[in-house]
C-alpha positions in Angstrom: -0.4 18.9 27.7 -2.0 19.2 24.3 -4.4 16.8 23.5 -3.8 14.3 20.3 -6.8 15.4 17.9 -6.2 12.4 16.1 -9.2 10.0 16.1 -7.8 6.4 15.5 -4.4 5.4 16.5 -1.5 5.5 14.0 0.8 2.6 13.1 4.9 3.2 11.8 4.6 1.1 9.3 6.7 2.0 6.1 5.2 1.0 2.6 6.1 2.0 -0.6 3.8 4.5 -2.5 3.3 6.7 -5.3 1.3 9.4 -5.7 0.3 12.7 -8.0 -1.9 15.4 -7.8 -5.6 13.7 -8.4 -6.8 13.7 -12.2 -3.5 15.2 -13.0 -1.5 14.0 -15.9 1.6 14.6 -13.5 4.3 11.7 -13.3 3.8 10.0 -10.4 6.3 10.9 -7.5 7.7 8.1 -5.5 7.6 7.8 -1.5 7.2 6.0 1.5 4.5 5.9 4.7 5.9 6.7 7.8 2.8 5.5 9.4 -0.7 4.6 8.4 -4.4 4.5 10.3 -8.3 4.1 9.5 -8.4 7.3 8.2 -4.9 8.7 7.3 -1.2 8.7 6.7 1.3 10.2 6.8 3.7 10.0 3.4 7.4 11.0 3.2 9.3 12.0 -0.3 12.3 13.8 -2.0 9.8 16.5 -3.8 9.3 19.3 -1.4 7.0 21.3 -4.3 3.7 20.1 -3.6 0.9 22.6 -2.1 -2.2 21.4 -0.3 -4.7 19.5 -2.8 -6.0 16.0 -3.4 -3.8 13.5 -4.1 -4.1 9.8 -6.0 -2.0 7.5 -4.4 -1.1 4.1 -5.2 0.0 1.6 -1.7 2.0 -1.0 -2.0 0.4 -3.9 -0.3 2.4 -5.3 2.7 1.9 -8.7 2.0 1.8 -8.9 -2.2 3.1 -7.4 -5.2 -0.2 -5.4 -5.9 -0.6 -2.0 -5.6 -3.9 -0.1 -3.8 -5.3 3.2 -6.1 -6.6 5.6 -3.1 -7.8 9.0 -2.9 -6.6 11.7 0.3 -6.2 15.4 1.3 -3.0 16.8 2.2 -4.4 18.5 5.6 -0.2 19.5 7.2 3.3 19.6 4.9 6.8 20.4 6.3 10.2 20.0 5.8 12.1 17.4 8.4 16.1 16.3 8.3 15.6 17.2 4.5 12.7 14.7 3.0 9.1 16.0 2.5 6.6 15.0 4.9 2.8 15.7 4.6 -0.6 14.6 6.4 -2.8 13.0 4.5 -6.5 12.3 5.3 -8.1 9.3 3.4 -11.0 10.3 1.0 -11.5 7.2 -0.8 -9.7 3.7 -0.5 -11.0 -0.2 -1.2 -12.1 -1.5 2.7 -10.7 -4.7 2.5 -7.2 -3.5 1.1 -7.4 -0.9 4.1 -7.8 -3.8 6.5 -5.0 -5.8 5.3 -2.8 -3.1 5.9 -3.7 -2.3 9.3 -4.1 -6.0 10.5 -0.3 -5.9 9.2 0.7 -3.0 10.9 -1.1 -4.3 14.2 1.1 -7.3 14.1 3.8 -5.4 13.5 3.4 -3.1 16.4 2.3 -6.4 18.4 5.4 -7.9 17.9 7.4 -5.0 18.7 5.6 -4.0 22.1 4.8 -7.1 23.3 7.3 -9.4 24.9 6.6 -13.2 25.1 6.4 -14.3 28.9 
């Protein structure tokens, strides 16, 4: 069994995001998270034409209509059941805004895995 290199654990939680190649005057590309933790993502889109760089990325917050500027690596891409999926490792993001996102995934995967007695 291979081990999970991964050092926090990963939430599926889907939030909207866009993102472009960092200090790029690029359009910015329109996505989704598949799931999110303390130190990555990972990001889903129609564009399949993206190589490995850095990335500025703009996360819709769960809760409001605001959205979060952050900074990540694209560490893995691929192709799955046609979309564009890639790994991204957070470089730079606001700590509190980080938080609120994973206190709302948390209840999210709270109230899907645990059953009221």
């Amino acid at each position: 069994m291979q081990a999970d290199r991964r050092r926090y654990i990963r939430f599926d939680v889907p939030l909207e995001i866009i993102f472009k190649p960092a200090d790029d005057a690029a359009p910015y590309i329109a996505g989704l998270t598949r799931n999110f933790s303390r130190d990555g993502c990972c990001i889903e889109s129609e564009n399949r034409d993206m190589t490995l760089q850095s990335l500025e990325l703009k996360v819709k917050h769960p809760i409001s209509d605001i959205y979060i500027t952050t900074r990540g690596n694209i560490v893995w891409q691929r192709q799955v059941e046609g979309k564009w999926l890639a790994g991204i490792s957070i470089v730079e993001m606001d700590t509190e805004a980080k938080s609120e996102i994973l206190d709302f995934a948390y209840d999210l995967w709270l109230n899907k895995n645990i059953r009221p007695s």
